[in-house]
Structures are given as structure tokens and as C-alpha cells.
N, C-alpha and C positions, 0 to 999 in steps of 0.2 A: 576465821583467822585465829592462827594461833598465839598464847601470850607468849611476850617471851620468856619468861621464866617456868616455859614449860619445857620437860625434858625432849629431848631432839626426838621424832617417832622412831626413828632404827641408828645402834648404837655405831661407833667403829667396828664392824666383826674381824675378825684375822684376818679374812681375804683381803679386808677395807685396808689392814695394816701395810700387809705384803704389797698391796697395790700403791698403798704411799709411797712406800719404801725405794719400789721400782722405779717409780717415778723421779721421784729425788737423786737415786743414781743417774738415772738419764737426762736429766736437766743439767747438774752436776758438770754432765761427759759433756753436753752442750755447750755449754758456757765456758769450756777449760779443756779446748779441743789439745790430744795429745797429755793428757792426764795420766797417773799410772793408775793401776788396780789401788796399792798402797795409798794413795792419796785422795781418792774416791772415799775409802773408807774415814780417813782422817777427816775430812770437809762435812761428812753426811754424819758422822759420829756413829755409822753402823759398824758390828764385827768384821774383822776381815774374812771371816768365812762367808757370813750372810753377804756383803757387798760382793764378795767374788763369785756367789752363785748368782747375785743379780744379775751380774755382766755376763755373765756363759750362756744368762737366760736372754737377754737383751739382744747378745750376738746371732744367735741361735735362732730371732725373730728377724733378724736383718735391719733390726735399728741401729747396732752399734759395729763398728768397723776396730782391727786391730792394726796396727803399724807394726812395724819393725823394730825388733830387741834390742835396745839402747842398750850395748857394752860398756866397760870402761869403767863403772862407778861404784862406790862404794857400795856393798851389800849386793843382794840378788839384782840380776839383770831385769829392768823395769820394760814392759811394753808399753808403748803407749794407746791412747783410745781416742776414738775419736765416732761421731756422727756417722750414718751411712747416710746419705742424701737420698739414695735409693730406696732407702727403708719405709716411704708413706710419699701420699702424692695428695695433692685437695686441690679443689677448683672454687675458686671465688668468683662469686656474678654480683658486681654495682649497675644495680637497675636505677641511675640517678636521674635527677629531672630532664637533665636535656642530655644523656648520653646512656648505654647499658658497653658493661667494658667486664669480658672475662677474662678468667686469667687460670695459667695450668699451671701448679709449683709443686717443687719439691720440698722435702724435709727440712732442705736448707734453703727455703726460700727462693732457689733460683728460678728462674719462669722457663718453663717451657714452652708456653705456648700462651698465645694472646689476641682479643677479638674485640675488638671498638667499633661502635657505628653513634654517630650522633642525631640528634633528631629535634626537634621543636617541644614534645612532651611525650610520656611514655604512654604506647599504646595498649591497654589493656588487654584487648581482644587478639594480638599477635604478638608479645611479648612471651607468655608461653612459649611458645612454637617456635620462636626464632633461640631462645638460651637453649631451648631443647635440643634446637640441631645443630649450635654449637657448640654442648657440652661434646654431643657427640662426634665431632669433628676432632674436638680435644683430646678424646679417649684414643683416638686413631695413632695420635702420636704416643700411648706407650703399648709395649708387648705384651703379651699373656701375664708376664710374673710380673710386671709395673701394675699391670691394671690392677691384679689380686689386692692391692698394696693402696687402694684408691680409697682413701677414709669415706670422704665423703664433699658434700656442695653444700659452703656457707654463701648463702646470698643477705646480700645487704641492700638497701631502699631507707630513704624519708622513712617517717612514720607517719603515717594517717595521711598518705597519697593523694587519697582522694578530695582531703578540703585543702591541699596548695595548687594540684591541678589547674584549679578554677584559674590560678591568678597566671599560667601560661596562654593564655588562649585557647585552651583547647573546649574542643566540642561538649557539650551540657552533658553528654551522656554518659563522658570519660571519670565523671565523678561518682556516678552510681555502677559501672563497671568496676572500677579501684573498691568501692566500697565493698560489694560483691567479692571481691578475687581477694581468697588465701593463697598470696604466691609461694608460699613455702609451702604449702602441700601437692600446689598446682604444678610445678615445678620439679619436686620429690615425684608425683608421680608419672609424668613425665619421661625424666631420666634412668627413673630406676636407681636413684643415689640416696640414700641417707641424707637430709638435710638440714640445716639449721637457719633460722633468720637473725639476724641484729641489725641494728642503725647503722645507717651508714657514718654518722660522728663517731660510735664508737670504735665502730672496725675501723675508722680510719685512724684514731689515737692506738690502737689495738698495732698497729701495721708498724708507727711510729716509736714505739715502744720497743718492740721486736728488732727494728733496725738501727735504734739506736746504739754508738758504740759505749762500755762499761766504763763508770758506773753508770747504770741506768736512774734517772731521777726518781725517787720514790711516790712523789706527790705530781702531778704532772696536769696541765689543761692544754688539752690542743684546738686548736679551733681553725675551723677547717671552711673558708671562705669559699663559696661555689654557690650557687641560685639565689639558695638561703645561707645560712650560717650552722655548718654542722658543727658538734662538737663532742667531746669525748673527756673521761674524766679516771686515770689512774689515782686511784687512793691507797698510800702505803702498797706500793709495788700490785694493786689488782687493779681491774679494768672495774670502773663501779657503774653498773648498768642497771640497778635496780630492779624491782619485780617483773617490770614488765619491754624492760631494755631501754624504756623509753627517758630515764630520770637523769640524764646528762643533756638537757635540752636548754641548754646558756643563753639560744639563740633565741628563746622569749624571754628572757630579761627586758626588762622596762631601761633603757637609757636617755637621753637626750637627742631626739631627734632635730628637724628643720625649726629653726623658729624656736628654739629652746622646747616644743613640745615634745612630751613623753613621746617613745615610739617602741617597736619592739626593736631589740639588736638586728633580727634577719629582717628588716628594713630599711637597715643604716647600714649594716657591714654586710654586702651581700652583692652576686652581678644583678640579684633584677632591681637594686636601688640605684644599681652603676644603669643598667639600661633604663631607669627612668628619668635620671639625671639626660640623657641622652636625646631621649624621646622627647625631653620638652628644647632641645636646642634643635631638632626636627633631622636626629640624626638616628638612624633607625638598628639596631644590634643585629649584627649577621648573625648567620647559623655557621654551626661547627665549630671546631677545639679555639677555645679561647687564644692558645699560643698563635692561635694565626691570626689575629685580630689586632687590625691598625692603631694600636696604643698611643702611638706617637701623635697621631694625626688627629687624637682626641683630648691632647696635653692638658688644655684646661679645668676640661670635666672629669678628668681621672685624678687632678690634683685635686679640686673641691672633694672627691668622693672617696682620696685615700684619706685625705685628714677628719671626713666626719668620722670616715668606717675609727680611725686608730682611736679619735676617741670613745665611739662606742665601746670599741675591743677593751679598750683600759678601761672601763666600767663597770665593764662585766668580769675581767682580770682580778677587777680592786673588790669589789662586791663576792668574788666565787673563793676569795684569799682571805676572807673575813671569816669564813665557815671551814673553810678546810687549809692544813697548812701548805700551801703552794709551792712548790719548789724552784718548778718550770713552767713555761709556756711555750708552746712553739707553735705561731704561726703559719697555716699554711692554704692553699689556695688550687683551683683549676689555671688561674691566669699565670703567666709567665715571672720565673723566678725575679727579673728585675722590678716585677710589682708587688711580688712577696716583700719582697727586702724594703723598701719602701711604706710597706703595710706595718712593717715591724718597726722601723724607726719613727713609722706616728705614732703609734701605741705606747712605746717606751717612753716619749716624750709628754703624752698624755698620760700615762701612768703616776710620772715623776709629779706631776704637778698635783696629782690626788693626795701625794703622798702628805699628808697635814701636820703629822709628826716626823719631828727633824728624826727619831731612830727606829722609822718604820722601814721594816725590812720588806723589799721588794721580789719579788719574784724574776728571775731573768728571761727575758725577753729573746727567743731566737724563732729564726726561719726554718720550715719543715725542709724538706727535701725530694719527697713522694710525688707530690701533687696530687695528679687524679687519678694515679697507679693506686693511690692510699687503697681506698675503700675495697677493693676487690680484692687487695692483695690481704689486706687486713681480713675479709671475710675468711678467706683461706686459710690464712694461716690459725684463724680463732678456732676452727675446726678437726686441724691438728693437734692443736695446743691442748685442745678440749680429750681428745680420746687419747694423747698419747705423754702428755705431759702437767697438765692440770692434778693437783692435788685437793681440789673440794672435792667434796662427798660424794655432792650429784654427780660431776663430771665420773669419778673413779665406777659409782653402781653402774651410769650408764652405757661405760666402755664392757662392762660385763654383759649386756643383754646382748646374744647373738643376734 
């Protein structure tokens, strides 16, 4: 392990320059669709020569699209700039506990294409096989020159599969299979796609980020209600996923469970603590999309289990805001938005009550908007973002490896 006050092992070289630089224009064009050249340069602080060979290079790649010559105005007639949607394609696979949901986007996020099946727990021994022939399925929907343009497949998963398995039912065996299976290579080779893994808490904060309208919050905790409790952690405008992607894991925080007993969060705020609540009133949780799931008809138990889950959430809210400064929170969930919303006004309210000093500043409390699209759309887009827009190091060498 390296210390850190040792110097970095390979420096910025030029190419590493040119490759920021590129970047920064394209983000730029991103974020300030219909921009001019002139103003590209002024935002990014680069020459106006240097930012105007970026764009001729940009366009030239079919990342960046031109508009039509704005007359009329003072000085040189401005073009505007704007995103080519066409220009990169990625596919996201959330292989989550009870469902796998892919997803085909564009550069601008829109989907193209998309594949949900739910299930009881995921099965290791045919999971492969079934993302494989539906990446391929996916691919069918673009042409020769889309395909070219196919970055590559972030899939996203739990981490360490193999020991929450156990607590779905599933067969003894499923947990030495998970243990067994690198799905990101298994997967990679497979499809034949360049691949990446992360969490699915992160991809799903990673998604929420992305789709959020500007400014984007700089300090961010999303927390992502589904089996267990994913979650996800922007730190000053980055996705902070630590060494091993695994270090935005809120959902083992120790909070107050039943009984005033400690418990973890993804015990309290979670569906298998809603379907245990359930289980002991001798009502049994169906299979498939939460959204279709008789809410109503279960009033009581849903109401005991949104007020423990909101105080959990606000515990681990108040406790992740003591380390880092918190901006936002947003709330979000596989279950139907009228339970989000709900999820979010017990957490706020248990929040407030944490709050011990009359001028502690709280973090705002809002509902996601994704749901279970998050995590898949999140993988995708992390994998664009990564070779075409990302300004770290790694990300910049790695776009260079043929």
C-alpha cells in the first residue's frame, strides 16, 4: 500500500492534458446544450484556438452535434453546440435480489431498449446466459455505425451475494455458486463487451445525480430502499465508492431496531423487514414488481414499518452528516412512489427531532424519482461517463488502451 505522501507512480503526461482538456469541453457542451464555441472557451478558461480544435475534434468523433447560425447579434455569427445522443451507446444490467433489469441508452440517457424479469433470488447457474442473450437482443436494436459506438456493459449487483442470498430462501448451494462466480468477467466474456462492476447503491445514486435538474447538489446521500438498503454517496460533486466500490454501505449502520435493540439499517429500512413484519401477521409477500403489490390492503403493517424504516433512515441521515457535509438526501425505493413520499416525511420528521441543537443545519429531505430504473440506468451511464467524460486519471489512461 502506497503512503500518501508518496508521489503519484505516473505523472500528468500531455496526452493526460489534452485528454482533460477534451473532456472539460465536452462536459461543458453537456451541461450548456446550444453553447457557442466563444463561450466553451470562456467557461473552461482554455484558448480560443485550443477549445475550437477540441470541438472540430469532438464533432469529427460524433460526440458533438452543430446547430444553426444564430444571426442577428452583436459581433461574429455564433453556432451553437450541442450533445450528439448518437455519439456512445452503453448497456446497464441490475442483477438485484429479487429482479435483473437491463437497459440500452444513449448518450443522452434516453433508453432504448429494456428487459425486466423478476424472480425469488438470483440464480447463479443461469444468470450468465440469460444477460448474455439479452445484451444480445439489445444490440439488434442498433445499426452497423450505432453498434461501432457501443462503449461498453456496466453491471451492477449487492456486494458479496453470496452471504444475503441465504436470507431469501434460496437453495444451500446458491451461496457457494455466488461465491464462485466473477460476474463481471463472466458476463465480459460472454458478450464480447468491455465491462465494468459497481454497487448497485452507487449506480443507483450515480443515475440520480445524472438526472437531476441544475444545480446539482454537491454533497449528496441517496438511499435506495429495495430488499436491503442500498445506498450511494456523492462527495463534493464525485460518486465516492472507495477502493473497492464497496465503502458507501450506510445500510450496516447500527440504528434502533424493535425493542429499542440495536439492529442493522437494511433490517429496519428494507422490503425483507416489511415482508417480515408481514409474515408474522401470517400474510405471505407475493412475487414480482413491488408496484403491484396490494399496499392498501396491508395499511397497518406498512404504517408500523414506514415510521421505524424513517427513523432508521434519519439515523443514519444524522450520523453520515456528522462526517461529511450533507447537502441532500433523496429518498428512493422499488415500491410505489406514494410509499416513497411517505418514507420521506417519516425521516424528516425523525430527523428534526435528532436535531439537539436549536442551529443544526439539516440536510433536505426529498423523494427520488427513478425507482428500480435507478440501478441499471446508473450502471450505464457510470460507463459512459467513465470513457467519455470522467476527468480522473484512471478513467482518462484507461480510455486510451485499445
Amino acid at each position: 500500500m502506497s503512503d500518501f505522501f508518496e508521489p503519484a507512480g505516473r505523472g500528468v503526461q500531455h496526452a493526460s492534458l489534452r485528454a482533460a482538456n477534451r473532456r472539460a469541453v465536452l462536459n461543458t457542451i453537456s451541461f450548456n446544450p446550444g453553447i457557442s464555441n466563444a463561450d466553451v472557451s470562456r467557461r473552461t478558461g482554455l484558448a480560443p484556438q485550443t477549445a475550437s480544435a477540441i470541438v472540430s475534434e469532438l464533432e469529427e468523433d460524433g460526440l458533438i452535434t452543430r446547430g444553426e447560425v444564430l444571426r442577428g447579434r452583436r459581433g461574429q455569427p455564433a453556432t451553437p453546440l450541442y450533445l450528439d445522443y448518437s455519439g456512445a451507446f452503453g448497456i446497464g444490467c441490475d442483477i438485484s435480489w429479487r429482479h435483473v433489469d437491463v437497459v440500452l441508452i444513449n448518450l443522452g440517457s434516453e433508453v432504448i431498449g429494456r428487459y425486466r424479469r423478476d424472480y425469488r433470488y438470483p440464480d447463479a447457474a443461469t444468470i450468465v446466459a440469460e444477460v448474455a442473450n439479452v445484451v444480445a437482443e439489445l444490440l439488434e436494436k442498433l445499426d452497423p455505425r450505432q453498434r461501432a459506438r457501443m462503449v461498453g456493459l456496466g453491471i451492477t449487483s449487492p456486494s458479496q451475494v453470496w452471504r444475503g442470498i441465504k436470507r431469501l430462501g434460496a437453495p444451500a448451494e446458491q451461496s457457494d455458486l455466488w461465491r464462485a462466480l466473477d460476474i463481471r468477467t463472466a458476463i465480459a466474456r460472454e458478450t464480447g463487451l468491455p465491462a465494468s462492476w459497481s454497487n448497485d447503491g452507487s449506480s443507483a445514486c450515480f443515475a440520480t445525480m445524472v438526472m437531476s435538474d441544475p444545480p446539482r447538489p454537491a454533497n449528496l446521500v441517496h438511499l435506495y430502499v429495495t430488499t436491503f438498503l442500498g445506498a450511494g454517496i456523492a462527495a463534493e460533486h464525485t460518486l465516492y465508492e472507495g477502493p473497492t466500490g464497496n465503502s458507501a454501505d450506510l445500510g450496516s449502520m447500527l440504528v434502533n431496531g424493535e425493542n429499542g435493540r440495536r439492529a442493522f439499517g437494511h433490517d429496519v429500512a428494507s422490503m425483507i423487514a416489511l415482508e417480515h413484519r408481514l409474515a408474522a401477521a401470517g400474510v405471505e409477500l407475493p412475487e414480482g414488481d413491488p408496484a403491484d403489490w396490494p399496499w392498501d390492503a396491508w395499511e397497518p403493517h406498512v404504517a408500523a414499518w414506514i415510521e421505524a424504516s424513517g427513523s432508521a433512515l434519519a439515523e443514519i441521515v444524522f450520523n453520515t452528516a456528522a462526517v461529511l457535509e450533507v447537502d441532500r438526501v433523496i429518498i428512493d425505493s422499488v415500491a410505489p412512489p406514494a410509499i416513497v413520499a411517505r418514507l420521506v416525511e417519516a425521516t424528516t420528521a425523525a430527523l428534526a427531532a435528532l436535531a439537539v441543537f436549536k442551529d443544526h443545519l439539516l440536510p433536505r429531505v426529498s423523494a427520488g424519482v427513478l425507482g428500480d430504473r435507478a440501478p441499471a440506468l446508473g450502471a450505464a451511464q457510470l460507463i459512459m461517463f467513465r470513457r467519455h467524460f470522467s476527468r480522473q486519471l484512471e478513467d482518462m489512461l484507461a480510455a486510451e488502451i485499445p
